[in-house]
C-alpha positions in Angstrom: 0.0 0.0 0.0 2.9 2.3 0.8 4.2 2.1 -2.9 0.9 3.5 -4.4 2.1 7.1 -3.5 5.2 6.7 -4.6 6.6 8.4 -8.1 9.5 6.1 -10.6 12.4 8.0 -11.5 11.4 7.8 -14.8 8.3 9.6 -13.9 10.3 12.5 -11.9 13.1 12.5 -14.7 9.9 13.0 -17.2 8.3 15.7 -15.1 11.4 17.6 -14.8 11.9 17.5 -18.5 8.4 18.6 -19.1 8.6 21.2 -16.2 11.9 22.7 -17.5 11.0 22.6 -21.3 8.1 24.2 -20.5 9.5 27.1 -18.8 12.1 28.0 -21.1 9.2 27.7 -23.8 6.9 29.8 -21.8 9.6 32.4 -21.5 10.9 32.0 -25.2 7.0 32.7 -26.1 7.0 35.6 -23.9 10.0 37.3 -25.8 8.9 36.7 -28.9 5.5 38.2 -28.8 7.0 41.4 -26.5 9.4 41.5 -29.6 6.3 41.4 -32.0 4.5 43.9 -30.2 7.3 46.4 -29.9 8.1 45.9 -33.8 4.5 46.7 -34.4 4.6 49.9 -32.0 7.7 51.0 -33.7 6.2 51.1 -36.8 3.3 52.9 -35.7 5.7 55.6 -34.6 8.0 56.3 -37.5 3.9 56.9 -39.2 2.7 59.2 -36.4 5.8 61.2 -35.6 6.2 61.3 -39.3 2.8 63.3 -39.4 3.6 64.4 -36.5 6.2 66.5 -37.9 4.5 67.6 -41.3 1.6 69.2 -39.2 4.3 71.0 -37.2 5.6 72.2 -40.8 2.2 73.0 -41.8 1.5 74.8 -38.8 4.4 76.7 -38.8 3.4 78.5 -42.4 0.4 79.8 -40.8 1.1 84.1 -40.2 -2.3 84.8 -39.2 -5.7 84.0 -37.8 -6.9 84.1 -41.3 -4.7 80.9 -42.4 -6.3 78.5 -40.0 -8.7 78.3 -42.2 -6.1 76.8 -45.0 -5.2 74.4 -42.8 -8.0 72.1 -43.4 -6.9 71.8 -47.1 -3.4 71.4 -45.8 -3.4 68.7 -43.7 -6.5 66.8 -46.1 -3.5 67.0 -48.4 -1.2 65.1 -46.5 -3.2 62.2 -45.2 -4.0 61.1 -48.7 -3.4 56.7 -48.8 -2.9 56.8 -45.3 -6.1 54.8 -44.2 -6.5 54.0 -40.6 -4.9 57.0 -40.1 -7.0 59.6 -38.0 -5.8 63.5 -37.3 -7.3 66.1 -34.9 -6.8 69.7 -34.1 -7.6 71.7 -31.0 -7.6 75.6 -31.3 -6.2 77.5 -28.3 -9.8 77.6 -26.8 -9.9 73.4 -27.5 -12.2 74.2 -30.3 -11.6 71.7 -33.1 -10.1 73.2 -36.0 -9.7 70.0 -38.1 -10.3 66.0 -37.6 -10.7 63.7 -39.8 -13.9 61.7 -39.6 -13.5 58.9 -37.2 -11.1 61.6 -34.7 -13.3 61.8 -32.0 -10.7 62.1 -29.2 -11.8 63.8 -25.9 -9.7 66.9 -25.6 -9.1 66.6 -22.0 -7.3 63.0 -22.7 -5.2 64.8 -25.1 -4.3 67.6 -23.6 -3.1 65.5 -20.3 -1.2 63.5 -22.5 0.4 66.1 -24.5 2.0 67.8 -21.3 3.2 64.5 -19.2 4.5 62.8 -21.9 4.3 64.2 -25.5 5.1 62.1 -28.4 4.6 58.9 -26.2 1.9 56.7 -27.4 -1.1 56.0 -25.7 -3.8 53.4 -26.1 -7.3 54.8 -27.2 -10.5 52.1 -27.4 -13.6 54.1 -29.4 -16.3 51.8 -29.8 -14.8 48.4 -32.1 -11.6 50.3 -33.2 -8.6 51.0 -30.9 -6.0 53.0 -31.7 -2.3 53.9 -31.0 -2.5 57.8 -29.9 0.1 60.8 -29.6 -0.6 64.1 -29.3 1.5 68.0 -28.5 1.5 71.1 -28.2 2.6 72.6 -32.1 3.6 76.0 -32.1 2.0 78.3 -34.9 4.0 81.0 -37.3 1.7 83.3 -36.0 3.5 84.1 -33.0 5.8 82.5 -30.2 2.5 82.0 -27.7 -0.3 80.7 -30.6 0.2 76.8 -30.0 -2.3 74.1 -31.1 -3.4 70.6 -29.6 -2.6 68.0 -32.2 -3.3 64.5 -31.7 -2.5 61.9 -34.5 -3.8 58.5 -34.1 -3.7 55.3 -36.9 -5.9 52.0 -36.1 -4.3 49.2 -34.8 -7.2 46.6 -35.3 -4.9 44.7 -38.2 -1.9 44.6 -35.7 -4.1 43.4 -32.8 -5.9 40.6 -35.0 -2.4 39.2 -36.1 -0.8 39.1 -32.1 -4.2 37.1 -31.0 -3.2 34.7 -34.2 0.4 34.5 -33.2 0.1 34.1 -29.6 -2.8 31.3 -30.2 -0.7 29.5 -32.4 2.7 30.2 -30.3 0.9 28.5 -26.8 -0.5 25.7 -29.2 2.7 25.1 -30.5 4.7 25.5 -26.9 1.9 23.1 -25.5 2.9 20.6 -28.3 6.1 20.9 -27.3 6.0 20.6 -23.9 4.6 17.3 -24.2 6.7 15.9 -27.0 9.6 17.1 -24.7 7.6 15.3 -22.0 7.9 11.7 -24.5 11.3 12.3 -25.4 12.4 12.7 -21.9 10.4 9.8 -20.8 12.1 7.9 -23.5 15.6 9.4 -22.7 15.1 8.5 -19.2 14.8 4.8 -19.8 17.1 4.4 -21.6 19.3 6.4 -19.2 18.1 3.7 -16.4 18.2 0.5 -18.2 21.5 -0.5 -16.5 20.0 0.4 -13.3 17.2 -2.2 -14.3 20.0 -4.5 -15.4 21.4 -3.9 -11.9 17.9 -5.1 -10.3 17.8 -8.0 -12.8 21.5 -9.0 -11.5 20.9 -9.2 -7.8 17.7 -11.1 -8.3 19.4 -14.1 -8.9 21.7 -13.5 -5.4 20.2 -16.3 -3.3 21.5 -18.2 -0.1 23.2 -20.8 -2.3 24.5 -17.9 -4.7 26.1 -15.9 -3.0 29.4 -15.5 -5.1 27.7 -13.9 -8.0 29.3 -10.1 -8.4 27.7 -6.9 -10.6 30.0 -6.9 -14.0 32.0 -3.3 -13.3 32.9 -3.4 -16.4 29.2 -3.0 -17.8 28.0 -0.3 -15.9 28.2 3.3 -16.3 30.4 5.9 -14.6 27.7 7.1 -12.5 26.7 3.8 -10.8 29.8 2.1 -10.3 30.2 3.5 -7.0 26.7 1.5 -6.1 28.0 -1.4 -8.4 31.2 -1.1 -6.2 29.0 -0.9 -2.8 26.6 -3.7 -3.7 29.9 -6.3 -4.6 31.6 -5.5 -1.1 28.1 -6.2 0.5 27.9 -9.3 -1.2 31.3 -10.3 -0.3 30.8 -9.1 3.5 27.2 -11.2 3.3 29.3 -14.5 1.4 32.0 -14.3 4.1 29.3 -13.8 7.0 26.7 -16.9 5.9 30.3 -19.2 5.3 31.2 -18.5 8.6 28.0 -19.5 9.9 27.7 -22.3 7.8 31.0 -23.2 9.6 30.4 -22.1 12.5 26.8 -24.2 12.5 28.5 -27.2 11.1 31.5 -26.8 13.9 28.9 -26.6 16.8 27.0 -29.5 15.7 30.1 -31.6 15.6 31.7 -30.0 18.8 28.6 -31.1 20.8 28.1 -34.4 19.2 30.7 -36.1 20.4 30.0 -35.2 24.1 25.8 -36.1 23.8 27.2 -39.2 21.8 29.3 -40.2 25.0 26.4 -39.2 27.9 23.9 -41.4 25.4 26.3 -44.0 25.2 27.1 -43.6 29.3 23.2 -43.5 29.6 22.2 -46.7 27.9 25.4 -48.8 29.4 24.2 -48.3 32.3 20.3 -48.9 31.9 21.4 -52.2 30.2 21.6 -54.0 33.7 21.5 -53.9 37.1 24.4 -51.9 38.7 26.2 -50.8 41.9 26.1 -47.7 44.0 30.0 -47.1 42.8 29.1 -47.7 39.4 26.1 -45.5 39.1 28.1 -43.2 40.7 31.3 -43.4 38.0 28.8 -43.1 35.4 27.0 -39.7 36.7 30.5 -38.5 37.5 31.5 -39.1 33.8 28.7 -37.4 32.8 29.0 -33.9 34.9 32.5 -33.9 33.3 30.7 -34.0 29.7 28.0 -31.8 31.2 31.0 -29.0 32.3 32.7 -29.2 29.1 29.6 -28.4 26.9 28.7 -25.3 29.9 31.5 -23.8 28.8 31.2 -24.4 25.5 28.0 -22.3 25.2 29.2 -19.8 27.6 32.0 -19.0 25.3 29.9 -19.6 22.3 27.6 -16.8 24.1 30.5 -14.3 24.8 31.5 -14.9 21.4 28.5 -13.9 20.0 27.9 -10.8 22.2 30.8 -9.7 21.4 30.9 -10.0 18.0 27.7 -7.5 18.1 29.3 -5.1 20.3 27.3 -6.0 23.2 30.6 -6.6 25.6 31.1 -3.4 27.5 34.4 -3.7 29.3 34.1 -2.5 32.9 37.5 -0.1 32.7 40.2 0.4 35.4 43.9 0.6 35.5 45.5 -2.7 35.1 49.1 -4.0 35.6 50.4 -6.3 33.3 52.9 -7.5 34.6 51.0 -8.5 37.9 48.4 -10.4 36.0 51.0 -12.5 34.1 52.6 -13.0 37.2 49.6 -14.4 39.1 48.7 -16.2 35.8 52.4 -18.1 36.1 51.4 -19.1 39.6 48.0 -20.8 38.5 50.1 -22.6 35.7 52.9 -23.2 37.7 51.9 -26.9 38.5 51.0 -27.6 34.5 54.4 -26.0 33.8 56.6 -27.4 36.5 55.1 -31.2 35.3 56.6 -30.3 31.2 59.8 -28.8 32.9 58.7 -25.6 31.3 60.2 -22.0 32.7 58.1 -19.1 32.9 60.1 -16.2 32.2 58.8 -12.0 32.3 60.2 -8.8 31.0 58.8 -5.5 31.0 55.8 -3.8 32.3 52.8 -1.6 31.5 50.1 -0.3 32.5 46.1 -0.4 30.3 43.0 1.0 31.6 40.8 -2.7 30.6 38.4 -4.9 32.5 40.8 -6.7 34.3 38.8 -10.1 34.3 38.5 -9.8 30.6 41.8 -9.0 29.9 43.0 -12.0 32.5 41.0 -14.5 30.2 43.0 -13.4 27.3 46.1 -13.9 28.6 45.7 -17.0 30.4 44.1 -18.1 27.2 47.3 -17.2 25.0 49.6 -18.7 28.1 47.2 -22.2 28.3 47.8 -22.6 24.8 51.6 -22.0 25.3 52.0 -24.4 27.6 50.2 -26.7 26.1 52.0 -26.8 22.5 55.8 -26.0 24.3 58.0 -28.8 24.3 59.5 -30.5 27.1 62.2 -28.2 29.2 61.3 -25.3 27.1 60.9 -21.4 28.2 57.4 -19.5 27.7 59.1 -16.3 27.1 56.7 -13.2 28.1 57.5 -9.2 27.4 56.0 -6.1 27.6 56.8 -3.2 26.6 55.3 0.3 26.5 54.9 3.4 24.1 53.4 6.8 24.7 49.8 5.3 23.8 50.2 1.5 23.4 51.5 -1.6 25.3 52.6 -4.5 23.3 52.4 -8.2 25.2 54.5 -10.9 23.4 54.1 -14.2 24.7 56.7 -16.9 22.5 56.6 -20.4 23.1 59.4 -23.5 21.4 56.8 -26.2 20.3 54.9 -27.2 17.9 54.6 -24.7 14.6 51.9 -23.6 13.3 51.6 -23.8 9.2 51.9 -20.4 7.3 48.8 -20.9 5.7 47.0 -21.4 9.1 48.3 -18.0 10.6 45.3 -16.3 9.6 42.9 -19.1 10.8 44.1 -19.5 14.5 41.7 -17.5 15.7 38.3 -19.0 13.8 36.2 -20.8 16.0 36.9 -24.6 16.8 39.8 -24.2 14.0 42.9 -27.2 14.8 45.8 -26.9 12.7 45.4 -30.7 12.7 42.0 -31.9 12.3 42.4 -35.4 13.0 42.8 -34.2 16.7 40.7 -35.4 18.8 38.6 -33.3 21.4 40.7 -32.4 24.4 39.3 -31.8 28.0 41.4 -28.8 28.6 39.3 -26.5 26.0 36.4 -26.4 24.0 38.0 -24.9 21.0 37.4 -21.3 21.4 40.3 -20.0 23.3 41.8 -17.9 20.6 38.4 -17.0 19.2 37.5 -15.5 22.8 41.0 -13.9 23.1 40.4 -12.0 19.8 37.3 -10.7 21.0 38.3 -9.3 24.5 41.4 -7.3 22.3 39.0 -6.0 20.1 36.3 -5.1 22.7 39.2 -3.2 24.3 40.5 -1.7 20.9 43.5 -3.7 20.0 44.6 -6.0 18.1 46.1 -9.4 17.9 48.7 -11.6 15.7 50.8 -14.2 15.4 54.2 -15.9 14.2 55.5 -19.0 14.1 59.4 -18.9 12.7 62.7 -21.2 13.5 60.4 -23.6 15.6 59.1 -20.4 18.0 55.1 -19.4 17.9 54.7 -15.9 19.1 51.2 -13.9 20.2 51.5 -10.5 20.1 49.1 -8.3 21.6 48.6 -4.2 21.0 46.5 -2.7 23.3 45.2 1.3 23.8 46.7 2.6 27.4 43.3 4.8 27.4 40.1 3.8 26.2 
């Protein structure tokens, strides 16, 4: 329902194209016919200052009050072929001294027009005829103060009839514009889109089981291969995310099948016949054991995943290394003193970290030290410090790890060898956990293994 208000791209595109065409067709119209009109004025000028002028010529022949009443035959003279073309003449007293038949122009008008703005048109409607009007004050030869009011006016009917015709068929033909504009840019626009509808048609066939599939950079415009770019790295982030949980899936189910394969196993042993107190009893305590391992399997598994969504929040205070490795090498001293291992530390530094967080980390890196050392060898620890980082390097002489294993040490359940069989110490996600709590804190983690020596080193912030 929410899509029925919504407008394609096409659609926009084609309303902007119409909207814009439009506007510079509205405005090109708009010239055009102001350009029409003022030709049309002009012309009327050049006739009506023309006689304009040869009535000031006439009038200035006149010597005395006796040759106004030439004038009539003058000026009938002059407007011979000029149809349309109207003349009037106010004496001094306004009487009218000559007008052609259809010059019935109130004097008043005239004579207002005369002194604010002589020999500027005006616009004069007399019944069906309109006409374009100017009118002054003409000095006589009689003497410097005899003037007449003359007003000169030509019919502008013909000029009016052809504007109506022009405009009518100018809007028609901007209106037919507008809208071919209107299909070409709807055309134009999708064609401009078709590789964003290839686009679409690409990622429909992304599925669960097709994940690998990538937009074709190649194909796709300038413009979009930003998004083309965008949509590949989320479709590689999306591939790498559903393999690891298809790993992770298929690592959990094997992880906890061999300990509810052994309490089945345990369970139905034991139901096969009658037993003893101490047997029932070696049975249940066999079972806890299973039962502890897989408690701290999905205890980690859940640390795991909170923090892998950034739901760990470290609880921060200042923390000495060098104390906690030092109370770690007392907890493993036993472990260690059984392999003929020696502990060794150098250095110190200080972190602000959760301190019970950051103890699991290092006694994971340290269990796994001791672990894979070989007999009589030195677990090597240092720390050092810089201005706004502490390093912990924690070397072991054992067994190597595989170049192309470096990266995966810290996957969950990952075994360099897989044939090795589930151990009691661990469930499998010590590393895993460890990587977590570093990057909870901000750091980061790697790790080595040269010349028969497998080093950890851990960067972390001094301040949050």
């Amino acid at each position: 329902m929410r899509l029925i208000g919504r407008k394609s791209i096409t659609s926009r595109l084609t309303l902007l194209f119409v909207g814009a065409s439009s506007v510079v067709l509205l405005v090109l119209g708009f010239v055009i016919a102001s350009s029409v009109e003022k030709h049309f004025e002009q012309q009327d000028m050049e006739v009506l200052t023309g006689k304009m002028e040869l009535a000031r010529h006439t009038l200035a022949k006149l010597k005395s009050q006796d040759d106004f009443e030439r004038i009539t035959q003058l000026l009938d003279n002059s407007l011979v072929g000029h149809h349309g073309l109207e003349v009037i003449v106010f004496g001094p007293n306004h009487e009218v001294i000559f007008a052609t038949p259809n010059a019935n122009f109130p004097v008043d008008r005239m004579a207002a027009s005369a002194a604010q703005s002589p020999h500027r048109p005006i616009t004069w409607t007399q019944g069906e005829q309109t006409y374009r009007v100017i009118a002054a004050d003409l000095p006589t030869g009689i003497s410097e103060r005899s003037k007449v009011l003359v007003a000169v006016a030509i019919d502008i009917a013909h000029h009016q009839a052809f504007m109506r015709s022009f405009l009518q068929t100018l809007w028609v033909f901007v209106a037919g514009a507008a809208a071919l504009t209107g299909f070409l840019g709807w055309a134009v626009a999708r064609h401009g889109l078709a590789p964003l509808r290839a686009m679409r048609e690409q990622t429909k066939t992304v599925t669960a089981q097709q994940l690998s599939h990538r937009l074709p950079m190649e194909s796709v415009p300038v413009e979009l291969a930003e998004l083309a770019q965008s949509l590949n790295e989320m479709l590689a982030r999306l591939e790498e995310a559903f393999r690891r949980l298809s790993d992770f899936s298929s690592d959990i189910a094997h992880e906890l099948r061999t300990p509810v394969s052994n309490l089945m196993t345990q369970t139905q042993v034991a139901l096969s016949r009658e037993r003893g107190a101490d047997e029932y009893r070696s049975i249940l305590e066999s079972n806890a054991e299973e039962f502890e391992h897989m408690a701290r399997m999905i205890s980690d598994m859940l640390l795991l995943a909170k923090a892998e969504n950034d739901l760990v929040v470290p609880t921060r205070e200042t923390v000495s290394l060098a104390a906690e490795v030092l109370a770690l090498f007392d907890y493993y001293d036993a472990v260690a003193e059984e392999k003929g291992l020696h502990l060794t530390l150098e250095g110190d530094g200080e972190v602000c970290a959760d301190r019970l967080m950051l103890r699991r980390a290092l006694s994971n890196l340290l269990s796994n030290a001791v672990r894979h050392s070989t007999v009589n060898a030195t677990v090597r620890v240092n720390i050092s410090s810089s201005p706004d980082t502490v390093s912990i390097r924690m070397g072991n002489t054992g067994d190597m790890i595989p170049q192309e294993y470096l990266e995966r040490v810290f996957d969950r359940f990952f075994r360099v060898d897989p044939s090795r069989q589930r151990s009691s110490e661990g469930t499998g996600l010590g590393l895993a956990i460890t990587k977590s709590i570093v990057l909870a804190h901000g750091g980061t983690i790697s790790v080595e293994s040269i010349d028969g020596t497998t080093t950890f080193t851990m960067i972390l912030p001094r301040a949050p």
